[in-house]
Backbone as CSV, one residue per row, in Angstrom:
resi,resn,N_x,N_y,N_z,CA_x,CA_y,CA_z,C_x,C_y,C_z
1,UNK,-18.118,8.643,2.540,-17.059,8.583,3.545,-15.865,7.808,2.990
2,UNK,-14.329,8.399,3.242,-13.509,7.654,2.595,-13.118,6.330,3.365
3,UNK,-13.056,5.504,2.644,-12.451,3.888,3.106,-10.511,4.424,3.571
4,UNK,-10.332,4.060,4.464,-8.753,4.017,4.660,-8.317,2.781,4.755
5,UNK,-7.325,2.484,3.888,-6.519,0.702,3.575,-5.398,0.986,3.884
6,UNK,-4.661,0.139,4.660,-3.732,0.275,5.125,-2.909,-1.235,4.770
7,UNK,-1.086,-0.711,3.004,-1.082,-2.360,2.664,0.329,-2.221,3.284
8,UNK,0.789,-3.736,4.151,1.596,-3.588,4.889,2.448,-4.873,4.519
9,UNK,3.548,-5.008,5.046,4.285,-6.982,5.264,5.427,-6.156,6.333
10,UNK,5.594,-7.500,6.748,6.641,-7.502,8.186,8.271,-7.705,7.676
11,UNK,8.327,-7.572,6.272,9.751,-7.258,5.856,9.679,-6.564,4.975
12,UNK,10.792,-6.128,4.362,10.910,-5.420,2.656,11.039,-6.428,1.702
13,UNK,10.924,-5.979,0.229,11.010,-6.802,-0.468,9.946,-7.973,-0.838
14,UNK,8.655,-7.862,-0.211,7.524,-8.800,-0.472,6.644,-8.146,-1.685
15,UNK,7.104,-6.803,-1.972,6.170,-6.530,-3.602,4.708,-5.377,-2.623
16,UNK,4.909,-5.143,-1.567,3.852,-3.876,-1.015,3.745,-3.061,-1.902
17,UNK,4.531,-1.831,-2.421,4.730,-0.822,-2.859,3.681,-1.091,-4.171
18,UNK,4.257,-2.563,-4.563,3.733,-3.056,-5.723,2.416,-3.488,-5.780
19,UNK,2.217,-3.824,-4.946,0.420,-3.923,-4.660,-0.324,-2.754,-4.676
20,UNK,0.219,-1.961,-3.393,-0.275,-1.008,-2.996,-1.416,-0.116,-4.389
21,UNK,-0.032,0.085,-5.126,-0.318,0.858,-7.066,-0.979,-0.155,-7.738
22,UNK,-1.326,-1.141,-7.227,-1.977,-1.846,-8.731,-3.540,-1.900,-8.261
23,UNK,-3.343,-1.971,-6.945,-5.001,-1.192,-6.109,-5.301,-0.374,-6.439
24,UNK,-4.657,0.749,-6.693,-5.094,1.786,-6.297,-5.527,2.463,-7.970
25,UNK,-4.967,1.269,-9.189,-5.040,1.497,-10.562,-6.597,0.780,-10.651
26,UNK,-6.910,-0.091,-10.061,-8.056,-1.363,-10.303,-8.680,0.069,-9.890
27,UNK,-8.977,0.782,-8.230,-10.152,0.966,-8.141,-10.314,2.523,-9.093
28,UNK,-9.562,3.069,-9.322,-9.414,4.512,-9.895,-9.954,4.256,-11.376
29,UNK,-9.738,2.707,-11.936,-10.150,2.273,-12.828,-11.477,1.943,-13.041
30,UNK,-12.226,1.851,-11.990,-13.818,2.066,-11.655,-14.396,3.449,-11.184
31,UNK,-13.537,4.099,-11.624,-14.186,5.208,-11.531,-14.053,6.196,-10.023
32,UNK,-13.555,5.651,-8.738,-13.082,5.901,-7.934,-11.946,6.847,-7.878
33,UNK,-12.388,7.693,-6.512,-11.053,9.215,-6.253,-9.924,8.632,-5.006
34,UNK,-9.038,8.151,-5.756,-8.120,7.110,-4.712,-7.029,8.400,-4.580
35,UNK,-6.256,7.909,-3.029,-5.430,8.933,-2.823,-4.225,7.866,-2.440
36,UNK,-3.285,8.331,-2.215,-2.257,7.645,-2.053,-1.051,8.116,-1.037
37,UNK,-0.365,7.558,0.283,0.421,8.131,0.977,1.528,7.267,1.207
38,UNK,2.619,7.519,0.298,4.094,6.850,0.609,4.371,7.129,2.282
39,UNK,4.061,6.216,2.906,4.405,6.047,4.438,5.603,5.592,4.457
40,UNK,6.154,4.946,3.836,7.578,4.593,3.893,8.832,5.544,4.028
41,UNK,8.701,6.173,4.733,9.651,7.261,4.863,11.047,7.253,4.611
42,UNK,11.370,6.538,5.162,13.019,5.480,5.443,13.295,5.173,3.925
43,UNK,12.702,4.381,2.915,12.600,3.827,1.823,11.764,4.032,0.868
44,UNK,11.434,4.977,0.322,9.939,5.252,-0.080,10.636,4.805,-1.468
45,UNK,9.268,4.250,-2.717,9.208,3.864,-3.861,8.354,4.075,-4.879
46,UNK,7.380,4.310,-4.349,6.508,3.844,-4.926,6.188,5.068,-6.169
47,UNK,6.413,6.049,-5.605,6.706,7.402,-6.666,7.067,7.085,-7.901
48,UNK,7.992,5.921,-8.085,8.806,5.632,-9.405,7.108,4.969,-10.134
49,UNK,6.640,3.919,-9.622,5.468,3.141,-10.135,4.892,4.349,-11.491
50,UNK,4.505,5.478,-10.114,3.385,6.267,-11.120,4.279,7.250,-11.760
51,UNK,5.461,6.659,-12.082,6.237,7.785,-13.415,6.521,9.623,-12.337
52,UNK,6.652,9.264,-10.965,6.948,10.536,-10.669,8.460,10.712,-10.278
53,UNK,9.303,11.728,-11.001,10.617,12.085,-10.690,10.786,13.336,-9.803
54,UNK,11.425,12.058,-9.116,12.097,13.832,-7.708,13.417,14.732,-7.716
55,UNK,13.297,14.859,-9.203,14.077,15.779,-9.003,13.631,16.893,-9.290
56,UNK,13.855,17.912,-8.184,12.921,19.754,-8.217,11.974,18.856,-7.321
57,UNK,11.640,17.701,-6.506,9.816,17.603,-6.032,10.157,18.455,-4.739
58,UNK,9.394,19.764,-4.702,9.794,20.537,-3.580,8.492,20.324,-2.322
59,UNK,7.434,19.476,-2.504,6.723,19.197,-1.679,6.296,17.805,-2.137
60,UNK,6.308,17.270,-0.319,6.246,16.120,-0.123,6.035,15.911,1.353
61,UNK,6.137,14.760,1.732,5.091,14.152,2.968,6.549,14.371,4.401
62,UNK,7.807,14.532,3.684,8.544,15.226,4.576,8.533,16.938,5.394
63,UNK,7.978,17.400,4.031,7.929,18.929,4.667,6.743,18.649,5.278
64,UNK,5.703,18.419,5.036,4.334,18.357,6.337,5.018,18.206,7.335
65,UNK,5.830,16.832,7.564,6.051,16.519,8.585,6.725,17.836,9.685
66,UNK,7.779,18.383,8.786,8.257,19.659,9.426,7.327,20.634,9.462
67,UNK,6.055,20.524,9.302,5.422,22.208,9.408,5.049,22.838,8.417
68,UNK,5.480,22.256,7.259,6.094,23.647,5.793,4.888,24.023,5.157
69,UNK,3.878,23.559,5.023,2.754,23.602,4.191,1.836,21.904,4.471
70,UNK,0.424,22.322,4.153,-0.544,21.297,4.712,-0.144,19.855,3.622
71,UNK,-0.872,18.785,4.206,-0.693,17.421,2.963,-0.944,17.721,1.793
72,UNK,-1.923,18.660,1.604,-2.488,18.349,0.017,-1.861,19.098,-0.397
73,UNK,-1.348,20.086,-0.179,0.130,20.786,-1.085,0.810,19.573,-0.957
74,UNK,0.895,18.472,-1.023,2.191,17.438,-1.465,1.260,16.608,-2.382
75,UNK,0.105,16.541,-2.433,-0.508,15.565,-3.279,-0.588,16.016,-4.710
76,UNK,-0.145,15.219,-5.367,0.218,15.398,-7.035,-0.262,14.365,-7.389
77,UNK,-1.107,14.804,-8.792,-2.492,13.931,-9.117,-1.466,13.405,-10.392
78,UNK,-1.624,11.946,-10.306,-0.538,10.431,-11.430,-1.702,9.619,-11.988
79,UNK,-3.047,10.582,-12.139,-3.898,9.313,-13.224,-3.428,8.921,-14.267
80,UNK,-3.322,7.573,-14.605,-2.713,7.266,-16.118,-3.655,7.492,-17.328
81,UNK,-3.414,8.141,-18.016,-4.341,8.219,-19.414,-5.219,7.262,-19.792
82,UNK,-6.846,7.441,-19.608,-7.445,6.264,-19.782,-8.206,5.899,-18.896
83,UNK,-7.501,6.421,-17.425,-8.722,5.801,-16.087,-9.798,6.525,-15.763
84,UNK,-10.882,6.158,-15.572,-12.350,6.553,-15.485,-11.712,7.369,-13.907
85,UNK,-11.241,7.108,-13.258,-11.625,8.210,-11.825,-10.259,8.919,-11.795
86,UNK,-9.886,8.961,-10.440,-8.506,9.939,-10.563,-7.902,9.246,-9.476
87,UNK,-6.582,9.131,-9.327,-5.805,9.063,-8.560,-4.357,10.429,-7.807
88,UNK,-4.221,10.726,-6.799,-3.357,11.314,-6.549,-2.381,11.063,-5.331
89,UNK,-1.104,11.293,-5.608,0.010,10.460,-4.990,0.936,11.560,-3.992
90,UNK,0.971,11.189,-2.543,2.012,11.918,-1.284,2.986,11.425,-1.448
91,UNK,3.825,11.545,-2.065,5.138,10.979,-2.215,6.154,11.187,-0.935
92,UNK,6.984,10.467,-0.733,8.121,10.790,0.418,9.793,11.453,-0.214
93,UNK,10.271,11.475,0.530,11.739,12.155,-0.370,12.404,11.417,-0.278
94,UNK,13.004,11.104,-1.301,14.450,10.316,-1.579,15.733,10.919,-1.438
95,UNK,15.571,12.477,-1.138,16.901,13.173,-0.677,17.581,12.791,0.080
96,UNK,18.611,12.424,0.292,19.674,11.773,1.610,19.277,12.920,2.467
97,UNK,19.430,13.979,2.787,19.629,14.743,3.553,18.152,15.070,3.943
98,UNK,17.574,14.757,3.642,15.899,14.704,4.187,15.628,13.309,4.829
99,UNK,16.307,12.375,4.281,16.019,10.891,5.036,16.763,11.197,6.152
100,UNK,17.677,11.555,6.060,18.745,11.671,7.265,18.375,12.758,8.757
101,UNK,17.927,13.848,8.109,16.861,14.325,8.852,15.873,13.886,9.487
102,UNK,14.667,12.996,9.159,13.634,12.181,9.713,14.678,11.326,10.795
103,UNK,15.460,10.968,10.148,15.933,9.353,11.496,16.558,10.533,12.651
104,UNK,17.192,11.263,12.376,17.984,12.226,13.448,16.742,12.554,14.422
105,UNK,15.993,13.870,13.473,14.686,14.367,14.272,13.437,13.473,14.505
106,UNK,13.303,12.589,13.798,12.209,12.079,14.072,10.932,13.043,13.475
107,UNK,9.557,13.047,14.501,8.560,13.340,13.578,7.364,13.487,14.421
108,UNK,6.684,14.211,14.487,5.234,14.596,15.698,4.302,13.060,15.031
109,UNK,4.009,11.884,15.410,3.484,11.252,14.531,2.058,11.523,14.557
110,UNK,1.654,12.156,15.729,0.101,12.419,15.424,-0.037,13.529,14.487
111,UNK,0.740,14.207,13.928,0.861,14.715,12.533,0.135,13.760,11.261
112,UNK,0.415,12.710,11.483,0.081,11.977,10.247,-1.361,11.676,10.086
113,UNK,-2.101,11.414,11.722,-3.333,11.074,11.520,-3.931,12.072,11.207
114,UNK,-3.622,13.218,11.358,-4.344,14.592,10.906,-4.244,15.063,9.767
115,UNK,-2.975,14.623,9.560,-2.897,14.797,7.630,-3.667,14.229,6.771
116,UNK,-4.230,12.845,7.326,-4.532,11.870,6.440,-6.082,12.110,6.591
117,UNK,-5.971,12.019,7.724,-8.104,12.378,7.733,-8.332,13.555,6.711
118,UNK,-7.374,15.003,6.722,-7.505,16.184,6.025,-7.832,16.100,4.482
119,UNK,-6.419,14.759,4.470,-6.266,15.160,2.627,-7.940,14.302,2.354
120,UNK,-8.288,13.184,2.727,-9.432,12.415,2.827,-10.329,13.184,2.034
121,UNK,-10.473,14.558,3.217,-11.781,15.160,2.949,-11.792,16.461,1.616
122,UNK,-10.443,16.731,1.770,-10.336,18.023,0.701,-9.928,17.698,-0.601
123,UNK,-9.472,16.393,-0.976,-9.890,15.678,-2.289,-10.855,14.829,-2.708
124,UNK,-11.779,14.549,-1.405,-13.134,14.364,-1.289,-12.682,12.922,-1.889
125,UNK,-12.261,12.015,-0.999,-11.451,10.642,-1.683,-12.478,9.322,-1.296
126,UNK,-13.094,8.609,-1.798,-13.279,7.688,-1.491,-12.998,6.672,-1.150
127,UNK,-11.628,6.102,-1.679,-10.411,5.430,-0.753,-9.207,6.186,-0.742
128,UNK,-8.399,6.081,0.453,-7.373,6.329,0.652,-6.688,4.915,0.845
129,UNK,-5.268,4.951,0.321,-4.433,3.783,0.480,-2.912,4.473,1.249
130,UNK,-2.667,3.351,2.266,-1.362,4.124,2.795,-0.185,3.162,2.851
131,UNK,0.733,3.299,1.712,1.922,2.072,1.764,2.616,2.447,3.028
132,UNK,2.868,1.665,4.080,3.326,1.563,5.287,4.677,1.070,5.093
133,UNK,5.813,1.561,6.031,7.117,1.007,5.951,7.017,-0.278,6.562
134,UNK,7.485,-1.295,6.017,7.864,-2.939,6.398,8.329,-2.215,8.472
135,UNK,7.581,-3.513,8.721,7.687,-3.651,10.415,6.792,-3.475,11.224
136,UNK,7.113,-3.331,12.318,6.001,-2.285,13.195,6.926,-1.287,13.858
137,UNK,6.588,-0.113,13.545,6.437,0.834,14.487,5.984,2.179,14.493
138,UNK,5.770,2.998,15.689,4.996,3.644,16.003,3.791,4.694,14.751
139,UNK,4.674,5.340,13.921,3.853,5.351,12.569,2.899,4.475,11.668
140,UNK,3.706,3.029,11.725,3.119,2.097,11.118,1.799,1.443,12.135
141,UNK,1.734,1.433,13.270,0.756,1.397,14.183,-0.392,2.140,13.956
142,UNK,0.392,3.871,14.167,-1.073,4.446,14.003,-1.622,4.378,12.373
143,UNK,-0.716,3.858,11.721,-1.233,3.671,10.272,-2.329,2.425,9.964
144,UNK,-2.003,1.511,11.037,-2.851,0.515,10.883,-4.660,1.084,12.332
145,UNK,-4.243,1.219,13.166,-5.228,1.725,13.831,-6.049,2.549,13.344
146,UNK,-5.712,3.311,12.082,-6.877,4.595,11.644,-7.715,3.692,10.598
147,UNK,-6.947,1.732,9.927,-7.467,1.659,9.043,-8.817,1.387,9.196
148,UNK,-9.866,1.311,7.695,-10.666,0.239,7.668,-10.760,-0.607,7.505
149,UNK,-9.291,-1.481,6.404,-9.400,-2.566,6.587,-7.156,-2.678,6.061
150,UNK,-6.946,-3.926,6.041,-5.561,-4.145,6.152,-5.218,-5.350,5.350
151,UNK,-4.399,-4.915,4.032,-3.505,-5.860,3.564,-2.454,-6.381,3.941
152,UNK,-2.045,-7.529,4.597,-0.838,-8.284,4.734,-0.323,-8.620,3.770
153,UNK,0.720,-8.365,3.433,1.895,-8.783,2.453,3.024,-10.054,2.396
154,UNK,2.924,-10.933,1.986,4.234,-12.290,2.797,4.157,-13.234,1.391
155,UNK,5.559,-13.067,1.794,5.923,-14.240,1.064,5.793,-16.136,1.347
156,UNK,6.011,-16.873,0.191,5.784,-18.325,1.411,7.185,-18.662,1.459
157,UNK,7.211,-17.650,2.816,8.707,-18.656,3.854,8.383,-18.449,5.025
158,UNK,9.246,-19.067,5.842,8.925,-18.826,7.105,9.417,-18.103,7.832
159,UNK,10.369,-17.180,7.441,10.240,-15.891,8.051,9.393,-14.707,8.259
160,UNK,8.815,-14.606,6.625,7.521,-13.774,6.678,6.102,-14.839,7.082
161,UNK,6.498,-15.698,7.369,4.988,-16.430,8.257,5.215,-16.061,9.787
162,UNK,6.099,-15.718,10.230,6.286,-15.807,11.585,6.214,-14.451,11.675
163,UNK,7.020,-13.288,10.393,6.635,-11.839,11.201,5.195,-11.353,10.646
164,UNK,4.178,-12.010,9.879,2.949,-11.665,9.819,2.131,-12.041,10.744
165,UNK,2.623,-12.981,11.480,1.727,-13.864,12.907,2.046,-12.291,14.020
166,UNK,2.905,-11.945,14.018,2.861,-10.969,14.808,2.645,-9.595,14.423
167,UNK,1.963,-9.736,13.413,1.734,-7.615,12.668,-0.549,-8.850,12.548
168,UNK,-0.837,-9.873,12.305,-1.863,-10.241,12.740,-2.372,-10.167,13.682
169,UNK,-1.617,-10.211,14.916,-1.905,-10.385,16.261,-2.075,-8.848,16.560
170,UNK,-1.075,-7.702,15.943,-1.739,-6.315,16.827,-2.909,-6.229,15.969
171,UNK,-3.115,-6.669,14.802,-4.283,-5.633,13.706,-5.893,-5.893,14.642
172,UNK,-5.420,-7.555,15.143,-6.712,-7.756,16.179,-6.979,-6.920,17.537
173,UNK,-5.468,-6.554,18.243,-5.400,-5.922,19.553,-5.967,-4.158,18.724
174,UNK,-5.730,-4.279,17.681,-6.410,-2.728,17.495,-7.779,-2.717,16.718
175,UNK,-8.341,-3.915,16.441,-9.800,-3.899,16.240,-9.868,-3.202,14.589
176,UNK,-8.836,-3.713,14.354,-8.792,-3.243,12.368,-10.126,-3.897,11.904
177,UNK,-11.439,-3.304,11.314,-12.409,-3.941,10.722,-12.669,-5.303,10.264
178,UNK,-11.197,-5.172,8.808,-11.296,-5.877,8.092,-9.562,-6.421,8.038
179,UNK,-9.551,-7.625,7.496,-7.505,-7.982,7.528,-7.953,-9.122,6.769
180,UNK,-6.860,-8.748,5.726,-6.316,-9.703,4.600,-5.465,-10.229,4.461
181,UNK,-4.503,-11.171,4.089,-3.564,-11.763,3.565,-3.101,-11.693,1.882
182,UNK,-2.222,-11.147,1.487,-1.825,-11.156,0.164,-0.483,-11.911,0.435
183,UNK,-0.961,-13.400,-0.493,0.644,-14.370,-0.317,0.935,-13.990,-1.900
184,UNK,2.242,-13.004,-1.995,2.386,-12.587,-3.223,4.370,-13.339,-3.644
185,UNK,4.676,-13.499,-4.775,5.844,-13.900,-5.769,5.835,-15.186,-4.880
186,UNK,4.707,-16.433,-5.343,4.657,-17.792,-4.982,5.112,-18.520,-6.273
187,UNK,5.904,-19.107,-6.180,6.112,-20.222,-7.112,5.190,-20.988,-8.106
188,UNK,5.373,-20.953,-9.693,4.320,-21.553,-10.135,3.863,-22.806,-9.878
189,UNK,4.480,-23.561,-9.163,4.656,-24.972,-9.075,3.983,-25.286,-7.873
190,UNK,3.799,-23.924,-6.775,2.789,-24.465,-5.608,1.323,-24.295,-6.362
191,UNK,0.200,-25.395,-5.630,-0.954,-25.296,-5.614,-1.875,-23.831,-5.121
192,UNK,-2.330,-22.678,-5.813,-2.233,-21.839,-5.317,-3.800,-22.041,-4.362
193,UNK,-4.207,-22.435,-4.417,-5.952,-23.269,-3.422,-4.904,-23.932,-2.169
194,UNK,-4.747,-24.861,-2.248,-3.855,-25.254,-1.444,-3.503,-24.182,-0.079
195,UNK,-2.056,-23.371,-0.800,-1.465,-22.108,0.009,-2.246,-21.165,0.568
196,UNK,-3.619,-21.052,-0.281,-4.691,-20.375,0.248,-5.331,-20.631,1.648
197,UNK,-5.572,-22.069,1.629,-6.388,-22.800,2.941,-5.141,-23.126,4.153
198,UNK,-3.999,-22.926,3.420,-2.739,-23.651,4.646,-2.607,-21.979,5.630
199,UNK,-2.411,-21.153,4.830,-2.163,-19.860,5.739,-3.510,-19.121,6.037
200,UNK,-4.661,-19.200,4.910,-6.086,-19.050,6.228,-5.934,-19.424,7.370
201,UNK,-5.509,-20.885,7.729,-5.917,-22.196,8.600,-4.632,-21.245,9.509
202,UNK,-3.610,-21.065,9.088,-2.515,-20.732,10.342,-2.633,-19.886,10.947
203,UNK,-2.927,-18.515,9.946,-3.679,-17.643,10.668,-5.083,-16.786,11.366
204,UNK,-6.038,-17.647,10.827,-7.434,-17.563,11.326,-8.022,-16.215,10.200
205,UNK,-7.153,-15.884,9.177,-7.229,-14.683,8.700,-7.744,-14.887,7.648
206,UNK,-8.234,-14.715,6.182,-8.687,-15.084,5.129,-7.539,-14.105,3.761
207,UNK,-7.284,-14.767,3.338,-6.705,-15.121,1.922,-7.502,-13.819,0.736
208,UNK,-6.548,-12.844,0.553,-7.733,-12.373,-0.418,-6.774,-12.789,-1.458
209,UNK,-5.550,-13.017,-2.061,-5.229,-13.504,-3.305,-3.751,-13.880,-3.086
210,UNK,-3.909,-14.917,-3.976,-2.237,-15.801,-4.101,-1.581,-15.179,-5.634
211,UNK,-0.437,-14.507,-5.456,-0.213,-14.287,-6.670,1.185,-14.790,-7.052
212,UNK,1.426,-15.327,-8.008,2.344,-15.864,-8.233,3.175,-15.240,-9.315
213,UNK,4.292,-16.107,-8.803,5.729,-15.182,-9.302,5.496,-15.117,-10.697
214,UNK,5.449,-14.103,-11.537,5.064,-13.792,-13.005,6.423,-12.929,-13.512
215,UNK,6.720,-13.792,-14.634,7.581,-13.216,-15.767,6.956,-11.886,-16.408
216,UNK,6.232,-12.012,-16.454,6.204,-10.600,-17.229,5.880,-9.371,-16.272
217,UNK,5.485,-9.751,-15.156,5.544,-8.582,-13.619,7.049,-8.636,-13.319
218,UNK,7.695,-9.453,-13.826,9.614,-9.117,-13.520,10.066,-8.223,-14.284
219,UNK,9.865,-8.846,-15.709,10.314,-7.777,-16.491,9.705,-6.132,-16.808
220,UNK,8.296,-6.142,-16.197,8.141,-5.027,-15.676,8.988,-4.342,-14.994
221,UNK,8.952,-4.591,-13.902,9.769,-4.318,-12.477,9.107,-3.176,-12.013
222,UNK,9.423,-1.950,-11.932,9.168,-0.914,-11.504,8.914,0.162,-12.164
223,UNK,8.837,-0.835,-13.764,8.679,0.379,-15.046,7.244,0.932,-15.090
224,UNK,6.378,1.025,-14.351,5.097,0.710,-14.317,3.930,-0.232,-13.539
225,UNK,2.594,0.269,-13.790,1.479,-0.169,-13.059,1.235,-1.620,-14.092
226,UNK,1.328,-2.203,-13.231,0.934,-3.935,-14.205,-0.760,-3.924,-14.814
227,UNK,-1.737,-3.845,-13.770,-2.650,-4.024,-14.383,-3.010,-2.689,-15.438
228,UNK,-2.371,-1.985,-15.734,-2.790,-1.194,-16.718,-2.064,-1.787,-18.224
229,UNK,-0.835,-2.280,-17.660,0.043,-2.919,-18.460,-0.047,-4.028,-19.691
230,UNK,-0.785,-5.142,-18.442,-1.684,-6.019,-18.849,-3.022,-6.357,-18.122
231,UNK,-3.760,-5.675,-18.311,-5.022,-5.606,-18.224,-5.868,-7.161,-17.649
232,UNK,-5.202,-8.038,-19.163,-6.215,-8.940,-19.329,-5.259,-10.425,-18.915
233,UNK,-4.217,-10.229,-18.003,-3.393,-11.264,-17.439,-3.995,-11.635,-16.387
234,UNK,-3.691,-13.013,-15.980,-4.525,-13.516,-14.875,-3.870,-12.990,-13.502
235,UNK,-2.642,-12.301,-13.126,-2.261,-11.524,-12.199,-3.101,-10.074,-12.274
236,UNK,-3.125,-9.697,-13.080,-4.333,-8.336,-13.169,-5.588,-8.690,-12.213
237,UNK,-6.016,-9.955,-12.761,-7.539,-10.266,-12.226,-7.364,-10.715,-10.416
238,UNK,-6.102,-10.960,-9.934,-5.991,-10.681,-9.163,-5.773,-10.051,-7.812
239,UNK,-5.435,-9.226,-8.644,-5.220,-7.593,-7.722,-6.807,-6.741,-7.984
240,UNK,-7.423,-7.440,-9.124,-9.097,-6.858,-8.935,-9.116,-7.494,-7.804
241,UNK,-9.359,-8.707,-7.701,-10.067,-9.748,-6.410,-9.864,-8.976,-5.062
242,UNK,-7.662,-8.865,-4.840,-7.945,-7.987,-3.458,-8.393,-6.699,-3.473
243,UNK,-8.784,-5.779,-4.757,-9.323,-4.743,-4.013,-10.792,-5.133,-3.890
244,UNK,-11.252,-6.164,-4.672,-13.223,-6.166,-4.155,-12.408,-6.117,-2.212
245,UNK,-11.894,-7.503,-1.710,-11.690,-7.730,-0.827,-12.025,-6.417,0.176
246,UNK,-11.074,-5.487,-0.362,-10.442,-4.312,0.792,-11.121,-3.041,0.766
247,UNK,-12.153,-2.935,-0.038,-13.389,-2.022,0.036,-14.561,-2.754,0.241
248,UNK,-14.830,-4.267,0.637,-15.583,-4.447,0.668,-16.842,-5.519,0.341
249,UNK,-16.274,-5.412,-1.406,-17.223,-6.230,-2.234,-17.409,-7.414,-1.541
250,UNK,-16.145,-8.186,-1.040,-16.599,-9.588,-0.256,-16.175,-9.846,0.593
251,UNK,-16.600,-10.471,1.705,-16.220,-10.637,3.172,-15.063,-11.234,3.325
């Protein structure tokens, strides 16, 4: 049965997109059939991670939305050379005139839960991961309600402490299994044990990894999947940790 993860933060700019792919490299890297759904409609990115260019991408998670053909005609398989399982990626459109479309028309959203259970079963996926657009709403809801379990995304300030207290508070009103915390681009200079037990403690939630702001994940940027990158960096071994977390391995 496929696991559905749902990785989220209550702003942009906390490094989701960037998690999301380095999950989804760890578990595909064990041998796992991971699927992947740019939910970010408004802003989608994550396409660039796994080296996919949209230009000519004539299917994608916009035309479902219109009708045009089922999800898995948009799923395009981005395993990197080397990984024991497979990964394949729903990309969203970066066309102006397709973004511009969605905000005008909008979107059947119970479309999505049907897409997503579908592609699940007809790539026979053992996890599915769904990068969610920063916020809450109504998509991003039912994105978190279908999950099995839920990455929080935040930075340490207190803006993203205050809008994760409230994307915490629905994941409980919707009975999400499992909910994590990822306090990700922390300063080398905080105690990362410390930051761990201060935002457990605030939010009653558990800590699956502190990752801190890394030079060589900058100069990455968006050129690529880090832990494939560097494998054997102690930010790698952390994005193992949250996926044991988010399939499972530990409570």
């Amino acid at each position: 049965m496929t696991s559905i993860v749902s990785v989220h933060s209550f702003r942009g700019g906390t490094g989701k997109s960037n998690t999301t792919a380095n999950v989804a490299a760890v578990l595909a890297g064990r041998g796992l059939r991971v699927g992947v759904v740019d939910l970010d409609i408004l802003s989608p990115g994550i396409h660039v991670l796994f080296g996919v260019d949209q230009d000519g991408l004539d299917h994608h998670l916009d035309g479902y939305l219109w009708g045009r053909y089922p999800l898995r005609a948009a799923a395009r398989e981005v395993t990197p050379p080397g990984v024991a399982g497979r990964i394949w990626l729903v990309p969203s459109s970066v066309a102006p005139h397709d973004i511009a479309r969605i905000m005008a028309e909008g979107y059947d959203v119970g479309l999505l839960g049907e897409g997503v259970r579908s592609l699940a079963v007809e790539l026979e996926l053992d996890v599915l991961l769904l990068d969610t657009h920063p916020g809450l709403n109504e998509e991003t809801l039912l994105s978190i309600a279908m999950s099995d379990a839920l990455a929080i995304v935040l930075r340490p300030d207190h803006q993203d402490y205050e809008g994760t207290h409230v994307t915490v508070q629905v994941a409980r009103r919707l009975a999400v299994p499992r909910t994590v915390l990822v306090v990700n681009k922390t300063p080398e200079s905080f105690d990362a044990d410390a930051v761990a037990q201060r935002v457990t403690e605030a939010y009653d939630t558990p800590v699956a990894a502190v990752v801190p702001h890394s030079e060589e994940l900058m100069v990455l940027s968006s050129g690529g999947i880090f832990v494939l990158r560097h494998p054997d960096h102690p930010v790698a071994a952390l994005y193992a940790q949250l996926a044991d977390h988010l399939v499972g391995v530990r409570a």
